[in-house]
MARTIVO-857771 format. One record per residue (C-alpha): x, y, z. Coordinates in steps of 0.001 Angstrom, whole numbers, plus 524288, in hexadecimal, padded with zeros to 5 digits. Example, Ala and Ser with C-alpha at 12.3 -4.5 7.8 and 13.67 -1.06 7.14 Angstrom:
east=8300C&north=7EE6C&up=81E78
east=83566&north=7FBDC&up=81BE4
This chain:
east=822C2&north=81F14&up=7C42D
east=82A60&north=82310&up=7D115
east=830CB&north=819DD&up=7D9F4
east=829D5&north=81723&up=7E7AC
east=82C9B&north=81EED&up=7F11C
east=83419&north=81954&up=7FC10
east=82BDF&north=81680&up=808A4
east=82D08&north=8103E&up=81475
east=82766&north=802BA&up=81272
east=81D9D&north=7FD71&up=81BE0
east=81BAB&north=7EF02&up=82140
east=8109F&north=7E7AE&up=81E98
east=80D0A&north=7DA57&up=825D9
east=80152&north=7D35E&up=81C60
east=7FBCA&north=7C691&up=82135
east=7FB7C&north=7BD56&up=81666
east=7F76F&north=7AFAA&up=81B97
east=7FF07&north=7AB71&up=826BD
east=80925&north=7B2E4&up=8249A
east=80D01&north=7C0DD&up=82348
east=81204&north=7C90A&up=81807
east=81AA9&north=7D58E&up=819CA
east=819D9&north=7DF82&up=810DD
east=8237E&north=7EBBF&up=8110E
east=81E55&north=7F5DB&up=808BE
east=82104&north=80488&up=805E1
east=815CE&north=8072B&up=7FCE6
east=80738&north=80293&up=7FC2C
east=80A48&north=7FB32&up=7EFDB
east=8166F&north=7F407&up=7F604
east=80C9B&north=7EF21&up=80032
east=80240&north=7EBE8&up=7F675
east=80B70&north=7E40F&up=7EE3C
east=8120D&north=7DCB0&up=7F983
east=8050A&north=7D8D4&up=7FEC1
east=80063&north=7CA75&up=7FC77
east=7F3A5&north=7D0CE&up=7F5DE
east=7F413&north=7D235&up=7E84E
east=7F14A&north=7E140&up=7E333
east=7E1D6&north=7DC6F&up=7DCB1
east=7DFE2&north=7D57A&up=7EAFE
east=7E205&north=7E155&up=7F245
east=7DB76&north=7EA32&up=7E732
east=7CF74&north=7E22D&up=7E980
east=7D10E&north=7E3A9&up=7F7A8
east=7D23C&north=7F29B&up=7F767
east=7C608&north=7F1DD&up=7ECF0
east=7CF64&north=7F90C&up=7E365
east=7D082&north=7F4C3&up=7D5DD
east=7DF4B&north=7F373&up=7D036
east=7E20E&north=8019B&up=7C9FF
east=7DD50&north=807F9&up=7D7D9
east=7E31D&north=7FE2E&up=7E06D
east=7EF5C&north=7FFCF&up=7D852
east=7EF8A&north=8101C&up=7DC54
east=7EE2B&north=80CE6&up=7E826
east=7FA6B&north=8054D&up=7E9F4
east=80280&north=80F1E&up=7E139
east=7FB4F&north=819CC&up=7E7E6
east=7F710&north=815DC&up=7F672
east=7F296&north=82398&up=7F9F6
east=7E7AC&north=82132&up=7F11B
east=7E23E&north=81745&up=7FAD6
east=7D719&north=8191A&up=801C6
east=7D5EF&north=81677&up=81000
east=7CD21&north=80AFD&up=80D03
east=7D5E9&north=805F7&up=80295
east=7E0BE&north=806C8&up=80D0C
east=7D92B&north=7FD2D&up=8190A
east=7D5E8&north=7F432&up=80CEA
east=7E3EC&north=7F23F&up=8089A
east=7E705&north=7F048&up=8164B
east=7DFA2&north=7E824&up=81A97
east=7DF40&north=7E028&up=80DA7
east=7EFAB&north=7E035&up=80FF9
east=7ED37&north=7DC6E&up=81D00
east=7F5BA&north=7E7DD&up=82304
east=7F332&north=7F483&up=82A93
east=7ECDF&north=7FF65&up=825EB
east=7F662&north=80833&up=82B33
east=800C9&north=8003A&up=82710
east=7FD93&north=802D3&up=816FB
east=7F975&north=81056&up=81C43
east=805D9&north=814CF&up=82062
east=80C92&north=80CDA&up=81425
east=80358&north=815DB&up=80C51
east=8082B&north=8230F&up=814D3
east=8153A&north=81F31&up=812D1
east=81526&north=81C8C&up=8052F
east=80E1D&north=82906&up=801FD
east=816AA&north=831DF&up=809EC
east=8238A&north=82AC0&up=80389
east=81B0F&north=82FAB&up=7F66C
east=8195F&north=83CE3&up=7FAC7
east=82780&north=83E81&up=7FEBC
east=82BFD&north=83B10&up=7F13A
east=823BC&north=845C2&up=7EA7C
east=829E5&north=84F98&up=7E723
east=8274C&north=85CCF&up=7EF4D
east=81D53&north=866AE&up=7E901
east=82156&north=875E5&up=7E816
């Protein structure tokens, strides 16, 4: 398997309690794993079970837009924060392909 691709990572604020939680995260499954939900908790909150919730954090462009405002708002963090994470992470993908002739 390939290394990740370098991206630009994003900031993430996540209320937990009183307090706040930054996350700083380049891919969808830095942010998952940073966040103070475990991986069933938020596959239960998406309504995924583990193999498809699993794709889509190794695969994010396989979420669907309802997926997406579930993770958000279960994460507690804009939509078009983890939407441009997403972009970002896919076009850093993209770039790494190699060219077709």
């Amino acid at each position: 398997m390939s290394a990740a691709p370098a991206t630009a990572a994003v900031s993430f604020t996540i209320q937990q309690g009183k307090g706040t939680l930054t996350i700083e995260a380049a891919t969808l499954a830095e942010l998952v794993d940073a966040a103070p939900l475990t991986k069933k908790e938020l596959g239960k909150k998406l309504k995924l079970n583990p193999r498809t919730f699993d794709t889509r954090r190794q695969q994010p462009g396989t979420l669907t837009q309802d997926e997406l405002h579930a993770l958000a708002n279960a994460l507690g963090v804009p939509y078009l924060d983890i939407a441009r994470l997403i972009y970002e992470q896919r076009e850093s993908e993209r770039a790494q392909e190699p060219a077709s002739e």
